[in-house]
C-alpha positions as CSV (number, residue, x, y, z in Angstrom):
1,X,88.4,140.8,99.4
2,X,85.7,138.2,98.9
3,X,85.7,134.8,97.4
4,X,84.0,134.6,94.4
5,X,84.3,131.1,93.0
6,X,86.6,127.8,92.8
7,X,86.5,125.9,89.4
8,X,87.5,122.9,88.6
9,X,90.3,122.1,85.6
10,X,89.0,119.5,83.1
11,X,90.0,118.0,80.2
12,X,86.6,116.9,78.8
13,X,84.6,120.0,80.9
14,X,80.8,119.1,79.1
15,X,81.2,115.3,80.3
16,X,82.6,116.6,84.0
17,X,79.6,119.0,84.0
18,X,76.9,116.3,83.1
19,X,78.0,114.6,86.2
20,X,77.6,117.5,88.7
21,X,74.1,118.0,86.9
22,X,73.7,114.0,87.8
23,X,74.7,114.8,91.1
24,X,71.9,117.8,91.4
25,X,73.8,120.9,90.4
26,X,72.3,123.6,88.6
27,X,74.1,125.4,85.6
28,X,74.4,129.2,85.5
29,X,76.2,129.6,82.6
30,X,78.3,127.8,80.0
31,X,80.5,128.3,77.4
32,X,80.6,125.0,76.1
33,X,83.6,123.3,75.9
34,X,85.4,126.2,77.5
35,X,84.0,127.3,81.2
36,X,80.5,125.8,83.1
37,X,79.4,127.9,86.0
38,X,76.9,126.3,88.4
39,X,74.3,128.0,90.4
40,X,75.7,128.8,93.9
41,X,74.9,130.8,97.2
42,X,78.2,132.5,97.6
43,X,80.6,130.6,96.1
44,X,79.9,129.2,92.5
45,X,81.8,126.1,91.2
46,X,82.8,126.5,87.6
47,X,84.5,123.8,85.5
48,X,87.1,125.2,83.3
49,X,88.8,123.8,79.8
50,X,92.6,123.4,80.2
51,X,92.7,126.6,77.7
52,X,90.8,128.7,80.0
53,X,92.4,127.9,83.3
54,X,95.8,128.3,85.0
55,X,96.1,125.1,86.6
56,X,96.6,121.0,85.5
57,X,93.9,119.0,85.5
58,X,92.9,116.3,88.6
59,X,95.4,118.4,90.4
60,X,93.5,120.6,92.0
61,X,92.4,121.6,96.1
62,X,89.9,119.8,97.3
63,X,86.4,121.0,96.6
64,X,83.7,120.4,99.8
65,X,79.7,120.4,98.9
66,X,76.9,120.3,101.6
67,X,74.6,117.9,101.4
68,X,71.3,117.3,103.5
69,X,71.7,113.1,103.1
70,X,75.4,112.0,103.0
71,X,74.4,107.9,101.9
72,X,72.0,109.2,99.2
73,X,74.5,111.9,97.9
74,X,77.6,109.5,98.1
75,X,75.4,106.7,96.4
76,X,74.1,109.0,93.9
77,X,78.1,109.9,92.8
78,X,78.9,106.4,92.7
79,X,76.0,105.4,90.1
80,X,77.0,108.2,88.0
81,X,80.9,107.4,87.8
82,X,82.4,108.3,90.8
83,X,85.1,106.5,92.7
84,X,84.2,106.2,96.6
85,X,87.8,106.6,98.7
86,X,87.2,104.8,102.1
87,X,84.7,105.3,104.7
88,X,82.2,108.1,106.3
89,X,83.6,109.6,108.5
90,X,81.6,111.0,111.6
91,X,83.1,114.1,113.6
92,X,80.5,114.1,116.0
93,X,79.0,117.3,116.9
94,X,80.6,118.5,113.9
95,X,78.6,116.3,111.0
96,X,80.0,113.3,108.9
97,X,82.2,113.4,105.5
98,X,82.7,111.3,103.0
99,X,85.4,111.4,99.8
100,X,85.2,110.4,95.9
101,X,87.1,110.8,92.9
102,X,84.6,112.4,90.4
103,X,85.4,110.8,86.7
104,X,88.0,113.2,85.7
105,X,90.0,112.0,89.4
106,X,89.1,115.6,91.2
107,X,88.6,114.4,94.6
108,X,85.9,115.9,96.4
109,X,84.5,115.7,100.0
110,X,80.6,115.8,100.9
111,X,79.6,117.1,104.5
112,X,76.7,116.5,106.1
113,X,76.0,118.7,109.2
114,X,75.3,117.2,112.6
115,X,71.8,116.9,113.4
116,X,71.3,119.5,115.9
């Protein structure tokens, strides 16, 4: 068994997607209005029309992206709509996180590995 992607449930999926393209994702595919699939290494994230997925939408897990500057990412999510929910949080050897609510209220985590 392997994992193949996580998607996201939304309500308006092309507006949800235009802020993950703000944020410096890459589409893969899309079925507009229906299913976007961004570009990934493993994993691709996928944003999915209530019709096409199985869950509710803003109730979903929480979805973790890398990202090389944690201030410039987090900034750049804020700018474009996004809700910032406290403060970075530094785990010390381990790298830094910090959590937003994207504008459909998904809340997502950005990690930042420990300079090494």
């Amino acid at each position: 068994m392997k994992l193949k992607q996580v998607y996201l449930t939304a309500a308006e999926p092309e507006a949800l997607a235009g802020f993950y393209e703000a944020l410096g994702l890459e589409i893969r595919f899309a079925d507009r209005g229906k299913w976007i699939q961004f570009v990934g290494e493993k994993v691709a994230l996928c944003i999915a029309s209530p019709v096409e997925s199985v869950s509710t939408p803003s109730l979903n897990a929480v979805l973790v992206l890398e990202v090389d500057n944690l201030e410039t990412s987090l900034e750049r999510a804020r700018v474009h709509g996004a809700e910032v929910l406290g403060e970075i949080r530094d785990m010390g050897t381990h790298g830094r996180v910090a959590h937003f609510r994207d504008p459909q209220h998904n809340t997502i985590q950005l990690f930042q590995v420990a300079a090494g």
